[in-house]
N, C-alpha and C positions, 0 to 999 in steps of 0.2 A: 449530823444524822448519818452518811455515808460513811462515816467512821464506826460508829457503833453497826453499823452492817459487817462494814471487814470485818472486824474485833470478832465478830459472831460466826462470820464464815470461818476467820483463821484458828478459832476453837474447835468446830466442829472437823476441820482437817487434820488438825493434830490430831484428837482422839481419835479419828478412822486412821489414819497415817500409824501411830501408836499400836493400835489392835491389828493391822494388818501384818506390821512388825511383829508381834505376840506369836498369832498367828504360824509365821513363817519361821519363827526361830524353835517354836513347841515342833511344827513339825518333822525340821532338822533333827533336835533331842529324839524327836520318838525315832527317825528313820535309822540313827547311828547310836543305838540301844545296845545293842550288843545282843540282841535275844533272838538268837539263831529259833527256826524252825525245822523243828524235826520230821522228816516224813519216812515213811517206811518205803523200802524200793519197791516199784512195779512186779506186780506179778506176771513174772515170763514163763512160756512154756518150753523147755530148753531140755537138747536129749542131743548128746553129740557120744559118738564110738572113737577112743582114738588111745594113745601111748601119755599113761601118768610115769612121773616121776617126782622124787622128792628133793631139797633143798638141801644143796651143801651147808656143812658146817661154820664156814666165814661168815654167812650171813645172817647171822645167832645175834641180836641186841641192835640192829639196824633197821632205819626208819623203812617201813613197806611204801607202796604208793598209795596210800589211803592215809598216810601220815601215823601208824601206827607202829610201835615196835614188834618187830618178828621176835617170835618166839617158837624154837623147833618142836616144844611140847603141849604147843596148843593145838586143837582142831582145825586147821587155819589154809589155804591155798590160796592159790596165784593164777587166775584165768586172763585171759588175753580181751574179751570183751565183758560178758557180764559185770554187773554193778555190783559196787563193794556190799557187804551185809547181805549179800545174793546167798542163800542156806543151797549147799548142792549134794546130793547121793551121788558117793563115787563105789561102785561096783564092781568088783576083780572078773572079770569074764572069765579067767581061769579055774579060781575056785570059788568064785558063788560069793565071798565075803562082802560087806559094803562099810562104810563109814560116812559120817556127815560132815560137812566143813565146811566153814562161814569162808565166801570171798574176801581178802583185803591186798589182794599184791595183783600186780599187773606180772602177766609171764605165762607159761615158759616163752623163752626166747630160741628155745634149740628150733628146727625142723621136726616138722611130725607130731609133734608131743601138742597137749591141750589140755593140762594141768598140771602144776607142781603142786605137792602135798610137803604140809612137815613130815618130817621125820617118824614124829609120834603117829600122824593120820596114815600115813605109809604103809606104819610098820603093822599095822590094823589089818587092811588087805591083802600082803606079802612081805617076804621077808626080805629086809635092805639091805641085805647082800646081792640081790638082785638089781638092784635099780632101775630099774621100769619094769613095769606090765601093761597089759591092756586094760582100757575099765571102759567102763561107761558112767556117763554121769547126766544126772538129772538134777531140774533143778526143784525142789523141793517149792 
């Protein structure tokens, strides 16, 4: 009689034992899915005055820090804080011009300066024979 008791309890353990195992291995699968979540960056309210410049030509086909390839013909800059995919209005304080440029590089690294521009976004606001001007920039 104590026998067919175990027999009945060592059933009922297995099955919970089994499913708890189920349980924890589904959850594993689902956590290492691979299915990133997308969110859109915070909305900042951001207004800085300072010295743009634009991006030498060596650094044409090389990974940005946001893991993407630069390219000098995109709309594209390099801020030192704001979040990548951060849209910013850069402004020429000299002549009234502006252009818009998605964040994806960390930079500039010079003194003074508080964006680098491609070449193409640059050449929008001044002429790059100049290499810097003043702007302003907000963040959209």
């Amino acid at each position: 009689m104590i026998n067919i008791h175990l027999k009945a309890y060592w059933y009922y353990f297995r099955l919970i034992f089994i499913f708890v195992i189920c349980i924890a291995i589904l959850s594993f699968v689902n956590g290492c899915s691979g299915l990133k979540q997308t969110t859109k960056p915070e909305i900042i309210e951001h207004r800085e005055v300072g010295i743009a410049s634009y991006y030498a030509k060596k650094f044409q086909h090389r990974k940005t820090a946001s893991g993407e390839i630069f390219d000098n013909n995109l709309m594209t800059a390099a801020h030192k804080t704001l979040p990548f995919g951060t849209n910013v209005v850069v402004t020429n304080l000299h002549n009234g011009k502006s252009v818009k440029v998605t964040i994806n590089d960390r930079g500039p690294f010079k003194r003074n300066r508080i964006i680098d521009l491609t070449r193409a976004a640059f050449s929008k606001i001044e002429k790059i024979g100049k290499g810097l001007t003043k702007v302003e920039i907000i963040v959209e």
